[in-house]
Structure formats: C-alpha cells, structure tokens
C-alpha positions as CSV (number, residue, x, y, z in Angstrom):
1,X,-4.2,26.3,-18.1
2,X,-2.3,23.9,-15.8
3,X,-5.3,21.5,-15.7
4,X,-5.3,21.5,-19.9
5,X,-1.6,21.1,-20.2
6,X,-1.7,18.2,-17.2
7,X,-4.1,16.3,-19.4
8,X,-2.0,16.7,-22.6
9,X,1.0,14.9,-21.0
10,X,-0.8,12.4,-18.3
11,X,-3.1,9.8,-18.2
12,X,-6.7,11.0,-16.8
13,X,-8.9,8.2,-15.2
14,X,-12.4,8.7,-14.0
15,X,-12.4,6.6,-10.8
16,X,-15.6,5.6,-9.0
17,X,-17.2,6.9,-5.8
18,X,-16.5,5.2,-2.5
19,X,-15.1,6.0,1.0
20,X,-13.6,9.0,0.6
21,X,-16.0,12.1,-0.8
22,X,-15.2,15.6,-1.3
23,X,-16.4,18.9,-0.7
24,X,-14.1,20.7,-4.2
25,X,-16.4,20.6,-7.3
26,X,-16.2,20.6,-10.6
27,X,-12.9,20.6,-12.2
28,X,-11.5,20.5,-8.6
29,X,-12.8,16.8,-9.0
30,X,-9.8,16.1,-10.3
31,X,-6.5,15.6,-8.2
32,X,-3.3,16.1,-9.9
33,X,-0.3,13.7,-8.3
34,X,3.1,14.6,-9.6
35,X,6.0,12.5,-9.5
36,X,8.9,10.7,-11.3
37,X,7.3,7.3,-11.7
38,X,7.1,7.2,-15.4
39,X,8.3,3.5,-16.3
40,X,8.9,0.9,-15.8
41,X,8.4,-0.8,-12.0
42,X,7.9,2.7,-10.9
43,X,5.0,3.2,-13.0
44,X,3.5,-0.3,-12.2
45,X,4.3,0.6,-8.7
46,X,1.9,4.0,-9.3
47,X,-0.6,1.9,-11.3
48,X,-1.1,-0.1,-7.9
49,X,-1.6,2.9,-5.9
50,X,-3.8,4.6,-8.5
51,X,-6.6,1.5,-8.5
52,X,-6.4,1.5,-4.1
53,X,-7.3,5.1,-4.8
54,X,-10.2,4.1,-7.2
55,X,-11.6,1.9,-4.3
56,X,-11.2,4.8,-1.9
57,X,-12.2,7.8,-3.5
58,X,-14.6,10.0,-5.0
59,X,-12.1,11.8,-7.6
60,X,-10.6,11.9,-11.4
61,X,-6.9,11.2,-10.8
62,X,-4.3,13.4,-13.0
63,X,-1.0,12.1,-14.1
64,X,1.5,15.0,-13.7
65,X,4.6,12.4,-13.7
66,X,7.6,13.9,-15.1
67,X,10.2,11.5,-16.1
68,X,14.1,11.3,-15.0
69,X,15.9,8.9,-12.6
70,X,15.3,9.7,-8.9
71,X,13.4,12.6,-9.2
72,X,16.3,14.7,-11.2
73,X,14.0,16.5,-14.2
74,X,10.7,16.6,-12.1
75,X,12.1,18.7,-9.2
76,X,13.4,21.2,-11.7
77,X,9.7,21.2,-13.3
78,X,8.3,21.5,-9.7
79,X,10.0,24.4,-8.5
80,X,9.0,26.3,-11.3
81,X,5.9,25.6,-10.7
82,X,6.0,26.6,-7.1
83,X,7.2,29.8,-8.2
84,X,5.2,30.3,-10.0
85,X,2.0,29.7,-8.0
86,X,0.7,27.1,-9.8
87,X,1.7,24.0,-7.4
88,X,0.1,20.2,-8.2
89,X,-2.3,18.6,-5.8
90,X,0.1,16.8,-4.3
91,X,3.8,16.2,-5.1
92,X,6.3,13.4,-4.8
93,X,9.2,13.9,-1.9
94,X,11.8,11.9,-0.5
95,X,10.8,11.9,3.3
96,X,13.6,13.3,5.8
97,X,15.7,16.2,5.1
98,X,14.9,16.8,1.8
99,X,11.3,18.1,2.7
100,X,13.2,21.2,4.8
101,X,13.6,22.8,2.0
102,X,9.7,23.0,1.4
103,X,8.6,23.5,4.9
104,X,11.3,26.8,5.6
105,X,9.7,28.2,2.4
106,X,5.6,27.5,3.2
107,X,5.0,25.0,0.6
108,X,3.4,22.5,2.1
109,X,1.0,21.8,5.2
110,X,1.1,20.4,8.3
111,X,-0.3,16.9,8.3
112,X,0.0,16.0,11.7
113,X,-3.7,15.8,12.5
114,X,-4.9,14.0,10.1
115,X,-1.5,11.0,11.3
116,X,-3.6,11.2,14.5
117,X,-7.5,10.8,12.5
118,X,-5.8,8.3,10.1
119,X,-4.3,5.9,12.9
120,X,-0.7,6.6,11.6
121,X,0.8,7.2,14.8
122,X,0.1,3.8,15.5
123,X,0.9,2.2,12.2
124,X,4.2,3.8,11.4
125,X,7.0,3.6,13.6
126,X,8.2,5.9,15.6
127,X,11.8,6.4,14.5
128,X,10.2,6.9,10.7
129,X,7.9,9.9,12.1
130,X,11.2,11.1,13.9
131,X,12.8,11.2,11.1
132,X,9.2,12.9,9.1
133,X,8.9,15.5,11.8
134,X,10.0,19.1,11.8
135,X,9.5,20.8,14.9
136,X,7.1,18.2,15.9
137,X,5.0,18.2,13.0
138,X,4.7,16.0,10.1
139,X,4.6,17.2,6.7
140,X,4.4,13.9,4.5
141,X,2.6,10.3,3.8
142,X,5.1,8.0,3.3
143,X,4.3,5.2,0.9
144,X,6.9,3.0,1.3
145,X,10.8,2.2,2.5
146,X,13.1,1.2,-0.2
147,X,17.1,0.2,0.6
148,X,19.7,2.0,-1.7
149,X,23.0,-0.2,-0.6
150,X,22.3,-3.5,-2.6
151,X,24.5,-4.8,-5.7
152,X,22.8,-6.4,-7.9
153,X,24.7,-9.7,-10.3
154,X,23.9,-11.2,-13.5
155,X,24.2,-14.9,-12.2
156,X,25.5,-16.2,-15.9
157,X,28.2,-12.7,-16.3
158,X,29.5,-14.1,-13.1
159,X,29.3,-18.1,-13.6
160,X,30.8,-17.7,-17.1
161,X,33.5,-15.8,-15.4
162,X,34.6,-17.7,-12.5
163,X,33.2,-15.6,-9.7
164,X,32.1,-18.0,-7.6
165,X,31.7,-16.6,-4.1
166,X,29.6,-13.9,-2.7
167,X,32.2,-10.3,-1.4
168,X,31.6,-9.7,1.4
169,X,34.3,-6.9,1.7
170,X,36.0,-4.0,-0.2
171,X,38.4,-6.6,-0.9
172,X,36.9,-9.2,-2.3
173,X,34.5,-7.1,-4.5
174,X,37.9,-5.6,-6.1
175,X,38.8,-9.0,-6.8
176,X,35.6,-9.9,-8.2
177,X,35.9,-7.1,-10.4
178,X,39.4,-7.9,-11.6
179,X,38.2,-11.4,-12.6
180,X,35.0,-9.9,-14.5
181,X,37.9,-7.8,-16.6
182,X,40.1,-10.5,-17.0
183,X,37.5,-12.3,-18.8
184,X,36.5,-9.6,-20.7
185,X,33.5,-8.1,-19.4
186,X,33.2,-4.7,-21.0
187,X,31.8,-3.2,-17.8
188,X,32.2,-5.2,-14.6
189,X,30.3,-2.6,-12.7
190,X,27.4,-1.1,-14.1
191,X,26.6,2.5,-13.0
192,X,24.9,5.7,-14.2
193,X,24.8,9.1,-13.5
194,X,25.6,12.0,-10.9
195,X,22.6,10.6,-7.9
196,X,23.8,7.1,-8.8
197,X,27.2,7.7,-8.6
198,X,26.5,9.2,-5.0
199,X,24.9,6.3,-4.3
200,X,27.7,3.9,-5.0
201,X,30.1,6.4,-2.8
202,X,27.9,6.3,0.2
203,X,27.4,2.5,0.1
204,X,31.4,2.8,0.0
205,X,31.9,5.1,2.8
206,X,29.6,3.0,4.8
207,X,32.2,-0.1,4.4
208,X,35.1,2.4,5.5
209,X,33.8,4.1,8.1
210,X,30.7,2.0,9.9
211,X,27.3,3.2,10.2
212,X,27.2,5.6,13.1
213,X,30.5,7.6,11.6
214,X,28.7,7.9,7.9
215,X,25.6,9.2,9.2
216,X,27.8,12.1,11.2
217,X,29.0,12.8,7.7
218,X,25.9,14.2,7.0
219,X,25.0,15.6,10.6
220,X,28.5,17.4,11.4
221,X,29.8,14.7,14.1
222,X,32.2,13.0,11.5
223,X,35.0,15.3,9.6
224,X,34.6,15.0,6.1
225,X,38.6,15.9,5.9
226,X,39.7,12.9,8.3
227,X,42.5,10.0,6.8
228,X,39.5,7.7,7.3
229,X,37.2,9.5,4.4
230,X,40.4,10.3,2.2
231,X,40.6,6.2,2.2
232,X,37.3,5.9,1.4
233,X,37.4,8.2,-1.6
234,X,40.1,5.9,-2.9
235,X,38.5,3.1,-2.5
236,X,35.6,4.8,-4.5
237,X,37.8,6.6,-7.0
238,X,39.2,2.6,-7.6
239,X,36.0,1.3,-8.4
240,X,34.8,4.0,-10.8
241,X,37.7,2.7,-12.9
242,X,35.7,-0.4,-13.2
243,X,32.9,0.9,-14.5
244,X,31.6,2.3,-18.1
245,X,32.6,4.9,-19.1
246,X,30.0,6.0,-20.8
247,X,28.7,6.6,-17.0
248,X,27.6,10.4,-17.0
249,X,25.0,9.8,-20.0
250,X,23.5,7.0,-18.5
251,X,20.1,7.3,-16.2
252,X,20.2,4.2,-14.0
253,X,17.9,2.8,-16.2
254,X,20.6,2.7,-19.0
255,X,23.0,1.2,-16.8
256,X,20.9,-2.1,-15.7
257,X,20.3,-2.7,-19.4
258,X,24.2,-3.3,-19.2
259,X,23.4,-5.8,-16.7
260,X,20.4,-7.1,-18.4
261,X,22.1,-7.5,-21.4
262,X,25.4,-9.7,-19.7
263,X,27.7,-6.7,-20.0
264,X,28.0,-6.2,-16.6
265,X,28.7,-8.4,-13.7
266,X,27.6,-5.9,-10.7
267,X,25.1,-3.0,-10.6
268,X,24.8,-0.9,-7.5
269,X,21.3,0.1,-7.0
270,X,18.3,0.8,-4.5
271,X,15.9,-2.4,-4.3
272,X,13.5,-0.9,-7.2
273,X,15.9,-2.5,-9.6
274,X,14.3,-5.7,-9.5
275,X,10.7,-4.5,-10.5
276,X,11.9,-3.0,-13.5
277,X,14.1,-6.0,-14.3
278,X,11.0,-7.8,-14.5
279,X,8.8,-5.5,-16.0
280,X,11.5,-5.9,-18.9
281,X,12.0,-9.8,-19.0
282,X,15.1,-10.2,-17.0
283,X,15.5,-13.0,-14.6
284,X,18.6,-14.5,-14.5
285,X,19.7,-12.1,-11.4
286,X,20.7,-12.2,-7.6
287,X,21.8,-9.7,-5.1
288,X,23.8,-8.9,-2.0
289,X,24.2,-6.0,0.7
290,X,27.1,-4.1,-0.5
291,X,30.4,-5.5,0.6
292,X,31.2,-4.1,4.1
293,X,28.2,-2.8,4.9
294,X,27.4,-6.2,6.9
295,X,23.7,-5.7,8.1
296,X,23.4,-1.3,7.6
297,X,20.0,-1.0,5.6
298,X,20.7,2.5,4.0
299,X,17.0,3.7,3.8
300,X,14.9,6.2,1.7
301,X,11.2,6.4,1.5
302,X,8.5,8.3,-1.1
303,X,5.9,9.8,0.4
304,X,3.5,12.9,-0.9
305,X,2.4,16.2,0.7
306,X,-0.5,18.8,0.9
307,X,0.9,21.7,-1.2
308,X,-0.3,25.4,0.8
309,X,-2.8,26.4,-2.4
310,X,-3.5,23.5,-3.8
311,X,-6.6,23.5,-6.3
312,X,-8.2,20.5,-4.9
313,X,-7.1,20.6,-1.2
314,X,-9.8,17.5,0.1
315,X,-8.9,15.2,-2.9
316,X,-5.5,15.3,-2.2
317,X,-6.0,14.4,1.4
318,X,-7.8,11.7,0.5
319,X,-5.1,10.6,-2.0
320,X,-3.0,11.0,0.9
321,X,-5.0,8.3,3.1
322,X,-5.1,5.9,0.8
323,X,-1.2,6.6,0.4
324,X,-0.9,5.7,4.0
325,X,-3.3,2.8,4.1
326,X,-2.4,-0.4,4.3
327,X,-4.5,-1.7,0.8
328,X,-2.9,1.3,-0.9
329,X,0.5,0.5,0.5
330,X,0.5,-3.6,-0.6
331,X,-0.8,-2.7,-3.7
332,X,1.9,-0.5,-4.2
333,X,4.9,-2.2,-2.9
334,X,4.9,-5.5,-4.3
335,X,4.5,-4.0,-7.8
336,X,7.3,-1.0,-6.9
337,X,9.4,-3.7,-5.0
338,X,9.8,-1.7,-1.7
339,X,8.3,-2.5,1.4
340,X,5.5,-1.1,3.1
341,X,6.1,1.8,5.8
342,X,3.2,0.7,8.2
343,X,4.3,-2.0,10.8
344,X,1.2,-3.6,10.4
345,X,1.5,-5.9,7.4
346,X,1.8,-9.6,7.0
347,X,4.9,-10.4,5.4
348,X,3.3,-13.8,3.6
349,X,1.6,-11.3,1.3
350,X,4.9,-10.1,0.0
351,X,7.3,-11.9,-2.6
352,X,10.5,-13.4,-1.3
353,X,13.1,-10.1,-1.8
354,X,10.5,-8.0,-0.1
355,X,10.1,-10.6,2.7
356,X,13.9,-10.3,3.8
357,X,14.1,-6.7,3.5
358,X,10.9,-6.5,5.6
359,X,12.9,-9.0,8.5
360,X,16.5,-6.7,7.4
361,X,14.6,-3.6,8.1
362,X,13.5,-4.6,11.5
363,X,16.8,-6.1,12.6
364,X,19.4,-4.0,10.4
365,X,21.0,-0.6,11.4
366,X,19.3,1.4,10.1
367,X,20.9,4.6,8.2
368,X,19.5,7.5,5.6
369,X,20.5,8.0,2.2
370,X,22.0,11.6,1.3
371,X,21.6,10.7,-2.3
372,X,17.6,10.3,-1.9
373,X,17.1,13.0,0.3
374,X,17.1,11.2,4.1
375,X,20.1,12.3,5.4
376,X,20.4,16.1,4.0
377,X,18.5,19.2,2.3
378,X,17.8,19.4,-1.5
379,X,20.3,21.8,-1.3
380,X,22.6,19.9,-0.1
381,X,22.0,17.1,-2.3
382,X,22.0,18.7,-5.6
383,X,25.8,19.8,-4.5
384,X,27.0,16.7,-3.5
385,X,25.6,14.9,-7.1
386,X,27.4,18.5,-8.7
387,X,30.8,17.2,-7.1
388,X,30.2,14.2,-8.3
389,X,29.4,14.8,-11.9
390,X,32.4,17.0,-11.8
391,X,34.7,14.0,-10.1
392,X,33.8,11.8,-12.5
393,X,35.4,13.5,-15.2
394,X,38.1,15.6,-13.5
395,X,39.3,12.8,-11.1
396,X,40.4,15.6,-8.4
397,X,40.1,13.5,-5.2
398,X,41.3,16.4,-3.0
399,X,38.6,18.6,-4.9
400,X,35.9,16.0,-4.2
401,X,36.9,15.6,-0.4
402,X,36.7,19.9,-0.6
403,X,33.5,19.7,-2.6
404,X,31.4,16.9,-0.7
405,X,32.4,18.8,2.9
406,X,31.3,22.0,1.6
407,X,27.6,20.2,0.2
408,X,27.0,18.5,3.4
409,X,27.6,21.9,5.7
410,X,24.6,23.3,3.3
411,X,21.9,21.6,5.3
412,X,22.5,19.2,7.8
413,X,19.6,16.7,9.2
C-alpha cells in the first residue's frame, strides 16, 4: 500500500547499475527518500543528488517529498507514519538536536560504522560529528551546511530608495527600514511564517547578545528572563512592525516573491534563497550577514538516516553514501546553494556566494540554528515557532519572553 500511494504522488526513476548493489529484491529495489524538497532550488538541489545516486547505485529511487517550508507539513506526515509502522527508506532531518527526538524513541540506526567504512571520519570535521553524535554514535549523513542569518536586498528597491550603505548594526538596519517606508515601500522587510519568524528573532538575539550568550539560550547557560533578552525582544518586536502583515499566511517562499517582485527592500533568510531566486528569474539581488552579527555563521545542515524497519534497508545505505560522497555532495550543493559538509572539496568548483560561505564557514563563529533544528529538540522547536505564531498576532512581549524560556527548557542540546 505505502509503495502504490508513494508512486501516485512522486516521481519514480529507474536508475542504472553501478557501484553500489544490493542484496533487497524485488519491490525492495526501490528506495523511498522523503523529504521537503518539492520546488524550486530545493528540488533542483534533490535533482542533483538523485542523478550522483544514478551513477552509484543499483536501485529505483522513490520520491516521497512532501511539500511545506522547512520541513513544517512533512514532519507531521512523517510521524504518522512512524506510528504507524510504515516508515520511508530514509527520511530528511536537520542534523543536531533535532534528531534526539528519533534516537530516544528507536527510529533510526546507528550509522557510525559505516562513517568509519565510508572515510567520513576523515572527511567531515570533527566539530560537525560532535555536534551528529549522541552518546558517541552517529545517527545521520549530512548533505550539506547552509547559513540561516543572511538578509537578502533587492538592489533597485534599495537604489530607488536612497539606501545607499550596507547596516552593519541594529541601528542602521532600523534606519534603512525607515527610509524604505518613507519612500513607500509596502513591505521594507519581507518575512513569512512561524520557523521564519524564529529565524529573524535569532539572527536578532545574536546582535544583542553575542554568539557564545545565544547559544546558552538554547543550552541553559544564558537566562532567557535577563534585561539583555527583554532588549532583544524589542528590538525584534520593532522590526516585525516593518514587515507585511500578511506574515502568518506566507511560506517563505511567498515572502521572497515580495522581494522578487520590488515590494520589499530586505528579506531575512537561510542561503537557499538564492537558488530559488534563480530558478524563478530573479537577479537583480545582493546580500549581507545580518546586522550585528559581524562574522557568527548561524549554521544548519540536512542530512538523511536509516529508519529501524525500513523496507529496503541496503538501498538506503547506499543512498546514504552517495549522500556523503563528495560527487553526490557538489552535485547537490551548487544547485541547492549550500555548501558541501566534507572538508575535502575545491572551492573553484563552486559559484562565487558558495565560495565565501565556504572561506566564512572556516573562519566564522560558528553557532546552531534553533529554528532548523541545531541548537534544540523537535519538541522544543515546534514550541518556540507556537510562541511565535501566537506573538505575532497577540504582541505580548512578556508572554513571548515566558513562552520561548519555557520551549527551550523542553530539550536542551
């Protein structure tokens, strides 16, 4: 039954034989990959690592993607169907803290051998498998490391309406963003739901409070009720008034259009933006860190895991090396505009943006996102994105404060 509806909704493609073979037979030929790469960059990005697949292995893969911005429908779809029994070959995660959740209820294998058969000891670094490891195990491939804390412009929005200089602080972006409405720009920052709105707060808490005290947000060493975070929830409860207020309908997709389209100046999101700008037409863009976060790289990765029962347990580990190779990880990247999580790539093979957030990554401090799962449980996360959803219409800054100290205590990395 699964394998019949799968095939209703996804795109099935016989791939040829090559390094990888399997022992499962028959229908188990086939290897089911679920995730929320359904347009756009994302889905070019999946294209890439579908045909390094088709070089590697000797399987039919199974398009189980589930559509929704960061993930938000398909883990709703995914836990049903690991209550159900009837788990995917392999699943889409957000590496870190988010895959606790799995791992406390026996949902997914150890992988740690096969990082030792595969070379990925060696190719990943080590504060990445930290970060992986539960226990002293790893539990996921990942496929890439993205950076969530970039603002995106529309060069002419801003030209036309006398922003001339780069923010560099809290400050200066305000100022930016007065100057956008003075000249009549409907939206000045662009910005989308619940996650997205989480996102924007982080990059803002960041610019208040410095790396190493936002990350103890998350791990119990900063107080979520000190003068410090109150200012930073101003600061974010100012800039919300700058965006659309049409926010809590929009997926972040929505919201670049308003960028796209020249009604926005500013857009706040992770560095697959740019893919999908292009995949749609859209050129005429820059981008910066987020004022005040000076050289933090806020990271998140994707990466995929061996689910305990799958149907089709050898072709997922061998969608799982090609995940981690490095031909399956270049063809994947510069489509999906991330940058590869092996160490052990040559930079020239990248475009430009990917290039500097290659060199950023290696120089930057480096910090996890909350709102893609890095820095805190799925538990945690889907509370902190409820406080958020709630903020944005209530406006209840001592409720948020309450509310985000109460999600972070759920599950703490």
């Amino acid at each position: 039954m699964r394998r019949a509806a799968v095939a209703a909704v996804g795109a099935l493609a016989l791939l040829s034989p090559a390094a990888c073979g399997g022992a499962d037979s028959g229908a188990d030929q086939e290897v089911e990959v679920f995730t929320w790469w359904a347009d756009g960059g994302e889905k070019a990005g999946l294209d890439g690592l579908v045909a390094a697949f088709d070089e590697q292995c000797d399987y039919s893969f199974v398009n189980g993607a589930v559509a929704g911005g960061a993930g938000s429908n398909a883990k709703q779809v995914l836990a049903s169907r690991l209550q159900q029994g009837d788990a995917p070959d392999t699943f889409q995660a957000h590496a870190g803290a988010e895959l606790s959740d799995y791992i406390a209820a026996g949902q997914i294998e150890d992988l740690s051998a096969l990082y030792e058969e595969w070379g990925l000891t060696e190719a990943l670094p080590p504060g990445l498998i930290d970060n992986l490891s539960v226990d002293g195990k790893v539990y996921s491939v990942p496929v890439n490391i993205h950076r969530s804390n970039v603002l995106w412009t529309n060069t002419s929005v801003l030209v036309d309406a006398g922003v001339t200089a780069e923010p560099t602080t809290l400050a200066e972006l305000f100022t930016a963003l007065d100057t956008l409405r003075t000249a009549g720009v409907s939206a000045p920052l662009a910005i989308g739901k619940d996650w997205t709105q989480l996102m924007l707060l982080e990059a803002v808490l960041i610019s208040d409070l410095g790396p190493e005290s936002f990350t103890g947000l998350w791990t119990g060493a900063t107080d979520w009720n000190s003068p410090e975070v109150t200012q930073g929830l101003e600061n974010y409860k100012r800039l919300l008034s700058y965006t659309n207020t049409d926010r809590d309908t929009y997926d972040w997709t929505d919201a670049g259009k308003l960028l796209m389209d020249g009604k926005a100046g500013f857009f706040l999101m992770g560095d697959w933006a740019p893919s999908d700008f292009e995949t749609k037409g859209f050129t005429d863009f820059d981008h910066l860190a987020f004022p005040g976060n000076g050289d933090t790289f806020q990271w998140l990765a994707d990466s995929f895991v061996l689910p305990q029962g799958a149907d089709s347990p050898e072709g997922t580990k061998c969608w799982l090396k090609a995940v981690g190779s490095a031909e399956g990880q270049q063809a994947f990247n510069i489509k999906k505009g991330s940058i590869p999580a092996r160490t052990d790539v040559t930079e020239a093979d990248y475009p430009a943006y990917q290039q500097s957030a290659i060199q950023d990554w290696k120089t930057g401090t480096q910090v996890p996102s909350c709102a893609h799962g890095a820095a805190c449980s799925q538990g945690a996360m889907e509370a902190a994105n409820s406080a958020i959803g709630k903020f944005s219409s209530d406006q209840d800054l001592a409720g948020l404060q309450q509310a985000m100290s109460a999600a972070a205590a759920l599950g703490k990395n």
